[in-house]
N, C-alpha and C positions, 0 to 999 in steps of 0.2 A: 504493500500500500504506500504511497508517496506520502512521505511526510515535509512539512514547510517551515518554516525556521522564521524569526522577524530579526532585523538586527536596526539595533539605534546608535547614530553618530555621536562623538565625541567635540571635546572641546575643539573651535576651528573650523568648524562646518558654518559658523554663523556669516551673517549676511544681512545689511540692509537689505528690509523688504520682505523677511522672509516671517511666514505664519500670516502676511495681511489677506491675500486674494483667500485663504482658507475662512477668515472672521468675516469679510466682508461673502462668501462664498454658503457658511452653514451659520445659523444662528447657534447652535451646540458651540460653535468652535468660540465663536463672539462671547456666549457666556464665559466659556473656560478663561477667554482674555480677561473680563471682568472680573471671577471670581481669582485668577492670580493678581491683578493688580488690589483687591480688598486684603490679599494677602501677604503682598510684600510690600502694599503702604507707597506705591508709584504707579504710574501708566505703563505697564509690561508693553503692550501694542504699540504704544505711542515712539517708544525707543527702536521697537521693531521698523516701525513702517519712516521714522523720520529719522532716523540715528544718536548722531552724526557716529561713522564707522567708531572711534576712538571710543565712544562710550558703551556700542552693542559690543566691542572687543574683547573688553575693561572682564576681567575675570567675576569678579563679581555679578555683572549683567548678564554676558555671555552662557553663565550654566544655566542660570533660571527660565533664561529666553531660548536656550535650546532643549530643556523637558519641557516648558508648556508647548512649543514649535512641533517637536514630534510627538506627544500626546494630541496634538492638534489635526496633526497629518494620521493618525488612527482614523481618526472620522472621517475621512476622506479614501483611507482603505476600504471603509467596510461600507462606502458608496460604490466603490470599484469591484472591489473583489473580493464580497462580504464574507463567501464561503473559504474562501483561504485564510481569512484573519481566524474565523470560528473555528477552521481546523488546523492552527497553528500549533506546534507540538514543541516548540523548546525556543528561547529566546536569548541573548546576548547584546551589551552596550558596549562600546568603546569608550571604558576609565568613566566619564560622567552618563554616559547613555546606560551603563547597569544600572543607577538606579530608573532610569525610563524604562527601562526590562523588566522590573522588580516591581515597578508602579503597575506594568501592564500584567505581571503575570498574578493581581493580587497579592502583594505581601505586603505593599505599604499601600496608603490609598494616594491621590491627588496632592492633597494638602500637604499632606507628611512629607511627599517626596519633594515638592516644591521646598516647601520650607528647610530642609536638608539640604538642595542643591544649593540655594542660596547661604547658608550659614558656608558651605562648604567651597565655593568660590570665595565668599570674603574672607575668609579666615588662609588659605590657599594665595590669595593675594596680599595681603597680611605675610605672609612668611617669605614671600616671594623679592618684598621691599627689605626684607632685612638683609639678603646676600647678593650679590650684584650675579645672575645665573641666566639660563637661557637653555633652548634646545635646538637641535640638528636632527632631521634629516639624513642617513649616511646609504646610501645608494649603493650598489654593484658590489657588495663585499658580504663574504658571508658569516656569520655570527662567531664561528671560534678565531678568525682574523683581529673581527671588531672588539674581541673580548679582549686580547691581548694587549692592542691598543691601549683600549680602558686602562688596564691594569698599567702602562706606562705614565698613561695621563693623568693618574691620581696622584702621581708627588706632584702635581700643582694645584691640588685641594680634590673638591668632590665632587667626582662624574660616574657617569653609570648607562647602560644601557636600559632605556625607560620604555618602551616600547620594543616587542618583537613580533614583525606586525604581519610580512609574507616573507619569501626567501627574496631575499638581494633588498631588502626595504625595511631598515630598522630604524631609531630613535634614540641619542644617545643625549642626557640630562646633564646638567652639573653647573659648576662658579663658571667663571667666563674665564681663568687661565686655561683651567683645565679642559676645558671644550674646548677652547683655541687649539688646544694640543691636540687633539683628538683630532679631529678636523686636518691638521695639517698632515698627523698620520695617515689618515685614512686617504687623503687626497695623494699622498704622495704612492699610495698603493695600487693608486688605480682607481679608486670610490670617487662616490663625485656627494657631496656634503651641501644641503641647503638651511640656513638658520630657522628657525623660526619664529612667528610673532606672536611669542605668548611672552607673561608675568614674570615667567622666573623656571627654574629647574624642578616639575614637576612628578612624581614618580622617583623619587631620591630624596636620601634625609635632610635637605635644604629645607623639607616639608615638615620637618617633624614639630616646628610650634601648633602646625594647622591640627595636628594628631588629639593633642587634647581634648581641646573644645568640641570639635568633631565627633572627637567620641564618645564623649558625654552625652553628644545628643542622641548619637544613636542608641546609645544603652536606655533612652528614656524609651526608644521607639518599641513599642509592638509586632515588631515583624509576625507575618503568619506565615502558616507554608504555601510558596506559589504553587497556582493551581497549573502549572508547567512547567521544566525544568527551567533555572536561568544562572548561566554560567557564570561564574566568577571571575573577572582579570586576573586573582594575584593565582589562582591555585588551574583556570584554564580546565575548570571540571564542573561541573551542576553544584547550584548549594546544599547543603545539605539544611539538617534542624534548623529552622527558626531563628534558633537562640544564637544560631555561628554568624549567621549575615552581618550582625554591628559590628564583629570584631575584624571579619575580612575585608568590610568597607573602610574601615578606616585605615588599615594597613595599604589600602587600595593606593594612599596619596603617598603613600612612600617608597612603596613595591613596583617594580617592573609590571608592565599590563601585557600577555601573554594571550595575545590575540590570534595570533596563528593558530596555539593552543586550542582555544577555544572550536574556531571554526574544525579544525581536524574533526574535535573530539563530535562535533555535531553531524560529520559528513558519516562517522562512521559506526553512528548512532541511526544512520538513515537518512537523513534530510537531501533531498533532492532539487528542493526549491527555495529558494530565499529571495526576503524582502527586506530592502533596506528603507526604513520608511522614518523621515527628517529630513533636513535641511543637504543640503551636499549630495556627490557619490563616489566620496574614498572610501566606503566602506566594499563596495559594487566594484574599485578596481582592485583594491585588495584581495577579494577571491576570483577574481580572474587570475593573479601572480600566484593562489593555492591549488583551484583544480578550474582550469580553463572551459570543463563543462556545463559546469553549474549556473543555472541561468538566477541573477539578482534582479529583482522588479524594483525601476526606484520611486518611491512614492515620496516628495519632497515636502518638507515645511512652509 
Protein backbone atom coordinates (compact mmCIF):
# COMPACT_ATOMS: atom_id res chain seq x y z
CA UNK A 1 0.00 0.00 0.00
CA UNK A 2 1.76 3.55 -0.69
CA UNK A 3 2.40 5.40 2.19
CA UNK A 4 2.95 9.51 2.14
CA UNK A 5 5.07 11.38 4.40
CA UNK A 6 4.60 15.40 4.82
CA UNK A 7 7.77 17.30 5.53
CA UNK A 8 7.88 21.11 6.84
CA UNK A 9 10.61 23.64 6.07
CA UNK A 10 13.05 25.03 8.28
CA UNK A 11 14.48 28.36 9.29
CA UNK A 12 15.35 30.25 5.78
CA UNK A 13 12.53 29.23 3.72
CA UNK A 14 10.83 32.76 4.70
CA UNK A 15 9.93 35.33 2.28
CA UNK A 16 8.12 38.55 2.00
CA UNK A 17 4.62 37.62 0.81
CA UNK A 18 4.47 34.44 1.98
CA UNK A 19 1.10 32.89 3.83
CA UNK A 20 -0.90 36.26 2.38
CA UNK A 21 -2.70 34.81 -1.04
CA UNK A 22 -3.49 31.71 1.58
CA UNK A 23 -5.42 34.46 4.21
CA UNK A 24 -6.61 36.47 1.63
CA UNK A 25 -7.44 32.81 -0.35
CA UNK A 26 -9.41 30.66 2.90
CA UNK A 27 -11.15 32.43 5.68
CA UNK A 28 -9.66 29.39 8.02
CA UNK A 29 -6.39 30.45 7.07
CA UNK A 30 -7.28 34.47 7.88
CA UNK A 31 -8.56 33.24 11.22
CA UNK A 32 -5.37 31.34 12.19
CA UNK A 33 -3.42 34.82 11.09
CA UNK A 34 -5.68 36.53 13.65
CA UNK A 35 -5.65 34.12 16.26
CA UNK A 36 -1.49 34.03 16.04
CA UNK A 37 -1.34 37.73 16.18
CA UNK A 38 -3.88 37.76 19.78
CA UNK A 39 -1.14 35.57 20.53
CA UNK A 40 2.10 36.97 20.10
CA UNK A 41 0.71 40.44 20.91
CA UNK A 42 1.61 41.83 16.85
CA UNK A 43 0.28 41.73 13.39
CA UNK A 44 1.98 38.18 12.33
CA UNK A 45 0.38 38.85 8.59
CA UNK A 46 1.05 42.36 8.43
CA UNK A 47 5.03 41.54 8.67
CA UNK A 48 4.30 38.76 6.31
CA UNK A 49 2.68 40.58 3.52
CA UNK A 50 4.75 44.11 4.20
CA UNK A 51 8.06 43.12 5.72
CA UNK A 52 10.43 44.83 5.28
CA UNK A 53 12.82 41.50 4.58
CA UNK A 54 15.29 42.58 7.61
CA UNK A 55 12.55 42.02 10.06
CA UNK A 56 10.58 38.67 8.52
CA UNK A 57 14.44 37.53 8.71
CA UNK A 58 15.07 38.65 12.33
CA UNK A 59 15.01 35.00 14.12
CA UNK A 60 12.72 35.89 16.34
CA UNK A 61 9.90 36.60 13.51
CA UNK A 62 11.09 34.32 11.08
CA UNK A 63 10.13 30.95 13.31
CA UNK A 64 6.72 32.02 14.26
CA UNK A 65 5.95 33.30 10.76
CA UNK A 66 7.11 30.16 9.23
CA UNK A 67 4.73 27.59 11.68
CA UNK A 68 1.63 29.77 11.39
CA UNK A 69 3.00 29.90 7.04
CA UNK A 70 2.94 26.03 6.98
CA UNK A 71 0.14 25.22 9.35
CA UNK A 72 -1.53 27.71 6.98
CA UNK A 73 -0.43 25.83 3.79
CA UNK A 74 -2.22 22.58 5.50
CA UNK A 75 -5.52 24.05 4.50
CA UNK A 76 -4.72 24.40 1.25
CA UNK A 77 -3.49 20.80 1.10
CA UNK A 78 -6.48 19.37 2.15
CA UNK A 79 -8.22 21.76 -0.63
CA UNK A 80 -5.95 19.95 -3.06
CA UNK A 81 -5.37 16.65 -2.08
CA UNK A 82 -7.43 16.03 0.84
CA UNK A 83 -7.08 12.26 0.72
CA UNK A 84 -3.29 12.38 0.86
CA UNK A 85 -3.11 14.79 3.94
CA UNK A 86 -5.88 12.10 5.61
CA UNK A 87 -3.72 9.27 4.71
CA UNK A 88 -0.55 10.76 5.76
CA UNK A 89 1.53 8.01 7.65
CA UNK A 90 4.69 9.64 9.22
CA UNK A 91 5.91 13.38 9.24
CA UNK A 92 9.25 15.36 9.74
CA UNK A 93 10.60 19.29 10.07
CA UNK A 94 13.63 20.63 9.37
CA UNK A 95 15.26 21.86 13.14
CA UNK A 96 12.15 24.55 13.45
CA UNK A 97 9.49 22.69 11.00
CA UNK A 98 9.56 19.60 13.88
CA UNK A 99 7.63 21.36 15.91
CA UNK A 100 5.14 22.19 12.70
CA UNK A 101 5.30 18.17 12.55
CA UNK A 102 4.46 17.65 16.03
CA UNK A 103 1.69 20.55 15.85
CA UNK A 104 0.25 18.48 12.88
CA UNK A 105 0.62 15.13 14.14
CA UNK A 106 -1.39 16.03 17.47
CA UNK A 107 1.11 16.25 20.21
CA UNK A 108 1.01 19.93 20.86
CA UNK A 109 -1.93 21.97 19.67
CA UNK A 110 -1.69 25.53 17.70
CA UNK A 111 -1.13 27.76 20.44
CA UNK A 112 1.59 25.67 22.38
CA UNK A 113 3.48 25.33 19.21
CA UNK A 114 3.29 28.88 18.34
CA UNK A 115 4.20 30.02 21.53
CA UNK A 116 7.21 27.68 21.79
CA UNK A 117 8.46 28.67 18.40
CA UNK A 118 8.58 32.05 19.31
CA UNK A 119 10.15 31.88 22.84
CA UNK A 120 12.54 29.62 20.98
CA UNK A 121 13.63 32.16 18.16
CA UNK A 122 14.08 34.96 20.80
CA UNK A 123 15.88 33.30 23.10
CA UNK A 124 18.14 31.48 19.97
CA UNK A 125 18.71 35.17 18.89
CA UNK A 126 19.44 36.14 22.22
CA UNK A 127 22.55 33.76 22.35
CA UNK A 128 23.38 34.29 18.91
CA UNK A 129 24.33 38.26 19.91
CA UNK A 130 26.51 37.12 22.58
CA UNK A 131 29.31 35.31 20.11
CA UNK A 132 30.11 36.87 16.99
CA UNK A 133 29.19 33.17 14.61
CA UNK A 134 27.43 32.39 11.46
CA UNK A 135 26.80 29.39 9.01
CA UNK A 136 28.11 27.63 5.78
CA UNK A 137 26.99 25.85 3.37
CA UNK A 138 29.86 23.28 2.34
CA UNK A 139 29.04 21.64 -1.06
CA UNK A 140 30.92 18.76 -3.07
CA UNK A 141 32.65 17.01 -0.09
CA UNK A 142 31.73 14.25 1.65
CA UNK A 143 31.07 14.14 5.58
CA UNK A 144 34.29 12.09 6.90
CA UNK A 145 36.56 14.89 4.65
CA UNK A 146 34.24 17.65 6.33
CA UNK A 147 34.61 16.08 9.72
CA UNK A 148 38.34 16.24 9.61
CA UNK A 149 38.26 19.61 8.77
CA UNK A 150 36.05 20.59 11.66
CA UNK A 151 38.36 18.92 13.93
CA UNK A 152 41.36 21.26 12.46
CA UNK A 153 39.11 24.34 12.61
CA UNK A 154 38.34 24.06 16.32
CA UNK A 155 41.79 25.45 17.65
CA UNK A 156 40.02 28.80 16.53
CA UNK A 157 37.17 28.21 18.82
CA UNK A 158 33.67 26.58 18.05
CA UNK A 159 32.59 24.96 14.84
CA UNK A 160 30.69 21.81 14.09
CA UNK A 161 28.92 20.27 11.51
CA UNK A 162 25.10 21.53 12.17
CA UNK A 163 23.25 20.10 9.47
CA UNK A 164 23.61 16.60 7.52
CA UNK A 165 21.21 17.37 5.09
CA UNK A 166 21.89 14.96 1.59
CA UNK A 167 25.39 13.45 0.26
CA UNK A 168 27.65 16.40 -1.09
CA UNK A 169 25.36 19.09 0.90
CA UNK A 170 26.10 19.71 4.48
CA UNK A 171 26.11 22.62 7.01
CA UNK A 172 28.80 23.58 9.06
CA UNK A 173 28.13 26.08 12.52
CA UNK A 174 30.54 27.93 14.66
CA UNK A 175 32.45 31.61 15.86
CA UNK A 176 33.46 33.25 12.70
CA UNK A 177 37.49 32.39 13.19
CA UNK A 178 36.73 29.09 13.02
CA UNK A 179 34.27 28.87 10.15
CA UNK A 180 36.73 31.10 8.30
CA UNK A 181 38.87 28.15 8.73
CA UNK A 182 36.66 25.66 7.77
CA UNK A 183 35.64 27.29 4.67
CA UNK A 184 39.17 27.86 3.55
CA UNK A 185 39.77 24.17 4.08
CA UNK A 186 37.19 22.94 2.43
CA UNK A 187 37.41 25.37 -0.58
CA UNK A 188 40.98 24.59 -0.82
CA UNK A 189 39.77 20.63 -1.26
CA UNK A 190 37.61 21.20 -3.99
CA UNK A 191 34.06 22.17 -1.87
CA UNK A 192 32.66 25.15 -2.84
CA UNK A 193 31.23 26.93 0.61
CA UNK A 194 28.36 29.46 0.64
CA UNK A 195 27.76 31.69 4.16
CA UNK A 196 24.75 32.02 5.31
CA UNK A 197 22.05 34.80 6.43
CA UNK A 198 21.07 33.74 9.66
CA UNK A 199 21.67 35.10 13.75
CA UNK A 200 24.52 33.32 14.64
CA UNK A 201 25.99 29.52 15.00
CA UNK A 202 22.86 27.47 15.29
CA UNK A 203 22.81 23.70 16.04
CA UNK A 204 26.25 24.08 18.22
CA UNK A 205 26.97 25.00 21.92
CA UNK A 206 27.00 28.85 20.94
CA UNK A 207 23.23 27.92 21.63
CA UNK A 208 23.52 26.76 24.97
CA UNK A 209 22.13 30.07 26.91
CA UNK A 210 18.81 29.44 24.41
CA UNK A 211 18.97 25.69 26.30
CA UNK A 212 17.53 26.87 29.57
CA UNK A 213 14.71 28.82 29.07
CA UNK A 214 13.61 26.62 26.22
CA UNK A 215 13.50 24.10 28.32
CA UNK A 216 11.79 25.15 30.94
CA UNK A 217 9.05 25.77 28.71
CA UNK A 218 8.84 22.65 27.36
CA UNK A 219 8.88 20.77 30.47
CA UNK A 220 5.73 22.84 31.35
CA UNK A 221 4.36 21.51 27.95
CA UNK A 222 1.88 18.56 27.79
CA UNK A 223 3.05 16.71 24.93
CA UNK A 224 0.65 13.61 23.99
CA UNK A 225 1.59 10.88 21.73
CA UNK A 226 1.40 11.94 17.98
CA UNK A 227 -1.21 10.34 16.39
CA UNK A 228 1.62 9.48 13.56
CA UNK A 229 5.17 8.94 13.76
CA UNK A 230 7.25 12.26 13.75
CA UNK A 231 10.88 12.15 13.50
CA UNK A 232 13.36 13.73 15.54
CA UNK A 233 16.52 15.89 14.08
CA UNK A 234 18.86 15.12 16.89
CA UNK A 235 18.20 11.06 17.09
CA UNK A 236 16.84 10.83 12.81
CA UNK A 237 14.36 8.07 14.25
CA UNK A 238 10.34 8.60 15.28
CA UNK A 239 9.75 9.91 18.94
CA UNK A 240 9.08 7.95 21.12
CA UNK A 241 6.99 8.50 24.86
CA UNK A 242 5.44 11.71 25.23
CA UNK A 243 7.50 12.54 28.11
CA UNK A 244 11.06 12.28 25.78
CA UNK A 245 9.87 15.11 23.18
CA UNK A 246 10.87 18.32 25.71
CA UNK A 247 14.05 16.82 26.34
CA UNK A 248 15.07 16.19 22.52
CA UNK A 249 13.74 19.47 21.55
CA UNK A 250 15.72 21.30 23.29
CA UNK A 251 18.92 19.52 22.67
CA UNK A 252 17.46 20.01 19.14
CA UNK A 253 19.27 23.80 19.32
CA UNK A 254 22.42 22.45 20.19
CA UNK A 255 22.80 19.01 18.20
CA UNK A 256 23.58 18.50 14.62
CA UNK A 257 19.87 18.18 12.68
CA UNK A 258 20.32 14.71 10.88
CA UNK A 259 18.10 15.14 8.08
CA UNK A 260 19.33 12.65 5.70
CA UNK A 261 18.62 10.53 8.61
CA UNK A 262 15.46 11.07 8.85
CA UNK A 263 14.39 10.91 5.30
CA UNK A 264 16.31 7.34 4.82
CA UNK A 265 14.67 6.13 7.86
CA UNK A 266 11.12 7.08 6.23
CA UNK A 267 11.85 5.62 2.64
CA UNK A 268 12.57 2.52 4.33
CA UNK A 269 9.64 2.44 6.54
CA UNK A 270 7.71 2.70 3.01
CA UNK A 271 6.93 6.07 2.09
CA UNK A 272 6.79 6.48 -1.57
CA UNK A 273 5.31 9.85 -1.76
CA UNK A 274 6.05 13.01 -0.03
CA UNK A 275 4.86 16.49 0.52
CA UNK A 276 6.70 19.29 1.28
CA UNK A 277 4.10 21.77 2.38
CA UNK A 278 5.46 25.68 3.59
CA UNK A 279 7.06 28.26 2.37
CA UNK A 280 10.33 27.29 -0.17
CA UNK A 281 11.41 23.99 -1.96
CA UNK A 282 14.84 22.85 -0.20
CA UNK A 283 13.31 20.55 1.24
CA UNK A 284 12.00 18.86 -2.53
CA UNK A 285 15.64 19.22 -3.74
CA UNK A 286 17.13 17.63 -0.84
CA UNK A 287 15.49 14.37 -1.67
CA UNK A 288 16.08 14.56 -5.03
CA UNK A 289 20.21 14.46 -3.92
CA UNK A 290 18.66 11.03 -1.42
CA UNK A 291 16.67 8.94 -3.83
CA UNK A 292 16.01 10.77 -7.23
CA UNK A 293 12.79 8.64 -7.58
CA UNK A 294 10.69 9.85 -5.09
CA UNK A 295 8.23 12.37 -6.33
CA UNK A 296 7.86 15.76 -3.48
CA UNK A 297 4.58 17.69 -4.07
CA UNK A 298 5.30 21.31 -3.06
CA UNK A 299 2.46 22.88 -1.56
CA UNK A 300 3.98 26.57 -0.54
CA UNK A 301 3.01 29.04 2.28
Amino acid sequence: MPRTAILFPGQGAQYVGMGVALAEKYASVQSLYDQASQILGFDLLDICRNGPAERINATDISQPALFVASMAALHDLGNLANDDLMACSMTAGLSLGEYTALAFAGAINFETGLRLVHLRGTVMQMAAEKIPSSMSSVLLLDENKLEEMVRQGQSRGIVRIANYLCPGNLVISGEIPALEEVETLAQAAGGKTIRLSVAGAFHTPVMDPAMSPLRDALNRVGFVAPRIPVFSNVTGLPHGAPESISGLLAKQVVEPVRWEACIRQMIAQGVDKFYEVGPGRVLAGLLKRIDRKLPCINVPG
